[in-house]
C-alpha positions as CSV (number, residue, x, y, z in Angstrom):
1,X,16.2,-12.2,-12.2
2,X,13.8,-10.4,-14.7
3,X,11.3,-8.8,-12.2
4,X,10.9,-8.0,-8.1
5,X,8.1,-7.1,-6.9
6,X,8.0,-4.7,-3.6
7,X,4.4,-4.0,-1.6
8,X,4.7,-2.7,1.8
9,X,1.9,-2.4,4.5
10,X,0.4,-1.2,7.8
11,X,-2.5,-3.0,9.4
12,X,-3.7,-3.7,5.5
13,X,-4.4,-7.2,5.9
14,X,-8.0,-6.9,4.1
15,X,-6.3,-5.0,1.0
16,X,-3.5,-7.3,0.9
17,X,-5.7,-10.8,0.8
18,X,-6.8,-8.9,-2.4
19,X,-3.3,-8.0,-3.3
20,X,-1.5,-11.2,-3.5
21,X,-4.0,-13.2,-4.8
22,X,-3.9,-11.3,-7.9
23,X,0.4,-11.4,-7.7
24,X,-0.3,-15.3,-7.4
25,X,0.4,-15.9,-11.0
26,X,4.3,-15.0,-10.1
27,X,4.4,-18.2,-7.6
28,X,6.5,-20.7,-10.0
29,X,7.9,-17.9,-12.4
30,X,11.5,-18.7,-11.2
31,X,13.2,-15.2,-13.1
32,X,11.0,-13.4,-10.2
33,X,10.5,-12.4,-6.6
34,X,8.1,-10.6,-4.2
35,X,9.0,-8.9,-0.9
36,X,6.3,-7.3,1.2
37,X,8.0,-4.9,3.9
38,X,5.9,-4.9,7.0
39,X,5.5,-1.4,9.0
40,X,5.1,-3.2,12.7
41,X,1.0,-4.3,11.6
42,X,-0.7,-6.0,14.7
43,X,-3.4,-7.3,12.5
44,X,-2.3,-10.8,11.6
45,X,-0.7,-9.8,8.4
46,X,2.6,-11.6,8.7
47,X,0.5,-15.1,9.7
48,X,-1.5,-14.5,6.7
49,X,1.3,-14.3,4.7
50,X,3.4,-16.9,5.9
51,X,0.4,-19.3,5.8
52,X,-0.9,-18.9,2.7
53,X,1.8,-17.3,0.8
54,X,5.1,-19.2,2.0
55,X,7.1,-17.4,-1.1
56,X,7.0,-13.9,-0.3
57,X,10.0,-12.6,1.2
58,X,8.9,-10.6,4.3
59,X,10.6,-7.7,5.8
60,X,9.7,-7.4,9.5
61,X,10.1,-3.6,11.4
62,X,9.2,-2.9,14.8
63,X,8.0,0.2,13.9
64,X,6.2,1.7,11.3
65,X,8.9,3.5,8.9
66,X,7.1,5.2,6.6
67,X,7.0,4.6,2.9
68,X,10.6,6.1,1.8
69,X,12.5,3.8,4.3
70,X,9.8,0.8,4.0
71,X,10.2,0.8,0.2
72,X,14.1,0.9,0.6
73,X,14.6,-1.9,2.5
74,X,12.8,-3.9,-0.4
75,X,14.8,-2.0,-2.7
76,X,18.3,-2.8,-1.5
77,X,16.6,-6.7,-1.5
78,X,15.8,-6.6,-4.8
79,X,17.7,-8.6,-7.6
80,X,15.4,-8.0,-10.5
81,X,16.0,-5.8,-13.7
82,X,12.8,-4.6,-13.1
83,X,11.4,-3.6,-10.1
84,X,7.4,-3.1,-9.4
85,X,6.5,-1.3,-6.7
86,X,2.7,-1.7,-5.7
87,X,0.7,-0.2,-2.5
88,X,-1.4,-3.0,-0.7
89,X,-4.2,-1.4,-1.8
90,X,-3.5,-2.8,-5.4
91,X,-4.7,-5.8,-7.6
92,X,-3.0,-6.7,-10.6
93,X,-3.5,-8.4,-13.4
94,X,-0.6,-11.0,-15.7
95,X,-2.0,-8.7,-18.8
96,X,-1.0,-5.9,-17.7
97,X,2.3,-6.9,-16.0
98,X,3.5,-8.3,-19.6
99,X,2.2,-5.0,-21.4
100,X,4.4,-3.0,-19.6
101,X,7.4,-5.4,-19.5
102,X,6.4,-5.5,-23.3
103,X,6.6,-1.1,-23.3
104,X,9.9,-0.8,-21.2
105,X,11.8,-3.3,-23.5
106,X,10.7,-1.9,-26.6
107,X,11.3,1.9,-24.7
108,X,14.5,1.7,-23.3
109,X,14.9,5.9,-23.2
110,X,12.0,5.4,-20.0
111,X,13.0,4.6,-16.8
112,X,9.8,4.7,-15.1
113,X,6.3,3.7,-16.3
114,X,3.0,3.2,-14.4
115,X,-0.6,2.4,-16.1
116,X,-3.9,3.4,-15.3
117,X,-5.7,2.8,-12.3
118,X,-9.0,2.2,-11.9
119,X,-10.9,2.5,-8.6
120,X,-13.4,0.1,-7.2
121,X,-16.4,1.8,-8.8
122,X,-14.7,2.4,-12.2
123,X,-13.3,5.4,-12.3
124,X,-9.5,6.4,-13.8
125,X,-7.6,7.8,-10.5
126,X,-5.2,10.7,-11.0
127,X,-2.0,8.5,-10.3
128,X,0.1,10.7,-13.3
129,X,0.8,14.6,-12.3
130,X,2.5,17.4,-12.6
131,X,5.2,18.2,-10.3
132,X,3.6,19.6,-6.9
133,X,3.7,23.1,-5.8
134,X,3.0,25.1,-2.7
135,X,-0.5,26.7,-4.2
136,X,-1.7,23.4,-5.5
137,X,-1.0,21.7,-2.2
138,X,-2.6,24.8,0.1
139,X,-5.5,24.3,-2.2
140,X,-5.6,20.4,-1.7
141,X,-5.7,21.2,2.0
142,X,-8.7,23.7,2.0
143,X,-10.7,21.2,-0.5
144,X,-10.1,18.5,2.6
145,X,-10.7,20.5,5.1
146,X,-14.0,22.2,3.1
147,X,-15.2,18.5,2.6
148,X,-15.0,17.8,6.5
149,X,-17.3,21.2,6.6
150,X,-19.8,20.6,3.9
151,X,-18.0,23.3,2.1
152,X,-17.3,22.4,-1.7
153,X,-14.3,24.5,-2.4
154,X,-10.8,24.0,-4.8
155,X,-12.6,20.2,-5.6
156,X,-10.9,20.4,-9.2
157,X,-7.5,20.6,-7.3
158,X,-6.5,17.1,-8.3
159,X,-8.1,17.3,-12.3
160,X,-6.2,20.2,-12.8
161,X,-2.7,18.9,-11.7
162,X,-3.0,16.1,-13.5
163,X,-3.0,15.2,-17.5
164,X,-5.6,14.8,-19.4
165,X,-6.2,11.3,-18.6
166,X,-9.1,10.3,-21.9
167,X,-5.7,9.3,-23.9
168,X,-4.9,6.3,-25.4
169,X,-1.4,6.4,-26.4
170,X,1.6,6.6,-23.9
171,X,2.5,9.5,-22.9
172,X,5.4,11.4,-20.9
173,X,4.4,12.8,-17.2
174,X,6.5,15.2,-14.5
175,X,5.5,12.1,-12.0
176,X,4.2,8.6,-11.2
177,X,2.2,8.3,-7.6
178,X,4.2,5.0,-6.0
179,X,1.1,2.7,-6.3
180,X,2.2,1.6,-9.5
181,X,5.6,2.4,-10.4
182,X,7.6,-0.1,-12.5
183,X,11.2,1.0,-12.8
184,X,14.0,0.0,-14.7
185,X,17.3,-1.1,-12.3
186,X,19.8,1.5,-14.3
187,X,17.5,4.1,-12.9
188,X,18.0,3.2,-9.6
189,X,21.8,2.6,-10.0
190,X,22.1,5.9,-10.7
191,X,19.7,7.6,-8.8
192,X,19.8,5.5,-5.7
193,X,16.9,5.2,-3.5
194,X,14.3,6.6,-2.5
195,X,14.2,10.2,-0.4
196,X,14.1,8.8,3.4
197,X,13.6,12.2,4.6
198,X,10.3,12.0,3.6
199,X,8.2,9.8,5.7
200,X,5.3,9.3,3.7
201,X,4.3,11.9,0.2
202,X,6.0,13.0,-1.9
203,X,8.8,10.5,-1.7
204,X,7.6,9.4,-5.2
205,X,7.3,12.9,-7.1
206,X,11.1,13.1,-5.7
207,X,12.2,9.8,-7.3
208,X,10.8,10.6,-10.2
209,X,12.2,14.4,-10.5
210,X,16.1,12.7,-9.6
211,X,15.3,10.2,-12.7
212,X,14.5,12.9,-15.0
213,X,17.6,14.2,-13.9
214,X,19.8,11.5,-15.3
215,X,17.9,11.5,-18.7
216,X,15.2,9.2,-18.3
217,X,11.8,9.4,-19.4
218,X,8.7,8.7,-17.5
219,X,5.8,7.6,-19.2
220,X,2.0,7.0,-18.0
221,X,0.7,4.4,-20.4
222,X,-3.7,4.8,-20.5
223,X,-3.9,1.3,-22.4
224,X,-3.2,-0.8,-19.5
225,X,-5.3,-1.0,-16.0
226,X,-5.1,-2.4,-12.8
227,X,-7.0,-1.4,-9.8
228,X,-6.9,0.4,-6.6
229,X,-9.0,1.1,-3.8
230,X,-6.9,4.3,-2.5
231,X,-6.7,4.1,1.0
232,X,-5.6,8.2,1.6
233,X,-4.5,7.6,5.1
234,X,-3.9,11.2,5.7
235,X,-7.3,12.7,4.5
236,X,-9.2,10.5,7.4
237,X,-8.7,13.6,9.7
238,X,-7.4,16.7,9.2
239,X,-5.2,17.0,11.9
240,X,-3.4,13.9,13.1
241,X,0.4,12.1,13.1
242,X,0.4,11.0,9.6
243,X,-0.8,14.4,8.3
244,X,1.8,16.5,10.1
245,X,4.5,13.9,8.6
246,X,2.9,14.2,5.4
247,X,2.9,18.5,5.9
248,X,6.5,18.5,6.8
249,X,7.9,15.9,4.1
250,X,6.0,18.2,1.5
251,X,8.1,21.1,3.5
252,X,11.0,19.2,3.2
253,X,10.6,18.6,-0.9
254,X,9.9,22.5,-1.6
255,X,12.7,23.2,0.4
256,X,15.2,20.7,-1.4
257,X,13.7,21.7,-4.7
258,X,14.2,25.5,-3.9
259,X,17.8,24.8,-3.0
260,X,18.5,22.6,-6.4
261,X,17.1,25.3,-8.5
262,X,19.5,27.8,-6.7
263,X,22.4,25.4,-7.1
264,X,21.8,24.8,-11.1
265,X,21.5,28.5,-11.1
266,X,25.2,29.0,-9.5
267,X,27.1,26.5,-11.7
């Protein structure tokens, strides 16, 4: 099995339509697979999908699990050598699928690459960054809360934690967000999965520091697009479930990175 696809959702049934049409090339390419983990939606997404596309393995949960353990459960699924993880909120393109297939073979030091996305009007999103840290994030929170204000304050937080994105060759990055993350399966041998302490952010900058670790590089690659509407599911209000999970699984990553660094120090 060459490739396995993971997308997981909540009540995205509009982003998803989008979503697997675009993954429809994959249909009767027997060397791959697609699960789509479903986070308890009420929204007609598992008819949908069972309807239309009979081929995608679906994960059911009674609940909604978050991203970490959501993404898992395709994870321990997956048979592929390469595995794609996608957010709903994705459409993809065959092009770019090969192009990084292409990049990964020809790379095989890189355990992680993503490509550029592109939001609906255009734009190149900041989906490659630098490691996050406790100013940068209390600085993302005042631009947010600012915004719901009229205040414009901190709103080059997210350009000035990321690259500079105007490149046009690959290029290594501290982290990948998980919207587009295609990773290679010796990574995740010897990393194992994702951080399921972390309900939802920053489960992926996590991953992608424990692959570092183990001597992989992960590369951003600016020549190849897809695109991504974004849904920031924590930014709708300031103060609500998903953002206090969000608050204490960044709590939880400064804490586990604090007590890593004190551990390296120690040996």
């Amino acid at each position: 099995m060459l490739l396995s696809v993971i997308i997981i959702g909540y009540n995205s049934l509009d982003y998803l339509k989008k979503n697997l049409a675009s993954l429809s090339f994959l249909k009767d390419t027997p060397d791959s697979e697609i699960f789509y983990v479903d986070n308890a939606s009420t929204d007609g997404t598992i008819a949908y999908i069972e309807n239309v596309y009979p081929f995608v393995k679906i994960i059911r949960n009674a609940e909604n699990k978050g991203i970490a353990k959501a993404r898992n459960q395709g994870l321990r699924e997956a048979r592929g050598e390469y595995i794609w993880i996608l957010d709903s909120d994705t459409e993809v393109t065959k092009e770019a699928l090969d192009s990084m297939l292409t990049y990964m073979n020809s790379h095989p030091d890189v355990g992680i690459c993503g490509c550029r996305l592109l939001g609906q009007d255009g734009t190149t999103q900041f989906s490659c960054r630098k490691y996050p840290t406790v100013r940068e994030k209390l600085k993302a929170a005042i631009h947010i809360i600012g915004n719901k204000i009229g205040l414009d304050i901190y709103s080059d937080v997210s350009r000035r934690n990321s690259y500079d994105l105007e490149q046009h060759d690959a290029f290594d990055v501290d982290y990948l967000i998980g919207a587009c993350q295609l990773i290679r399966r010796e990574v995740l041998q010897l990393v194992g999965f994702l951080d399921e302490n972390i309900f939802y952010g920053p489960e992926d900058a996590d991953f992608c520091y424990r692959t570092h670790q183990v001597g992989y590089r992960v590369c951003y690659l600016p020549m190849i697009h897809i695109y991504h509407a974004y849904q920031r599911v924590s930014s709708y209000k300031i103060f609500n479930k998903i953002t206090y999970k969000h608050i204490t699984g960044l709590i939880y990553y400064f804490w586990k990175c604090r007590s890593e660094k004190k551990k390296a120090i120690t040996m």
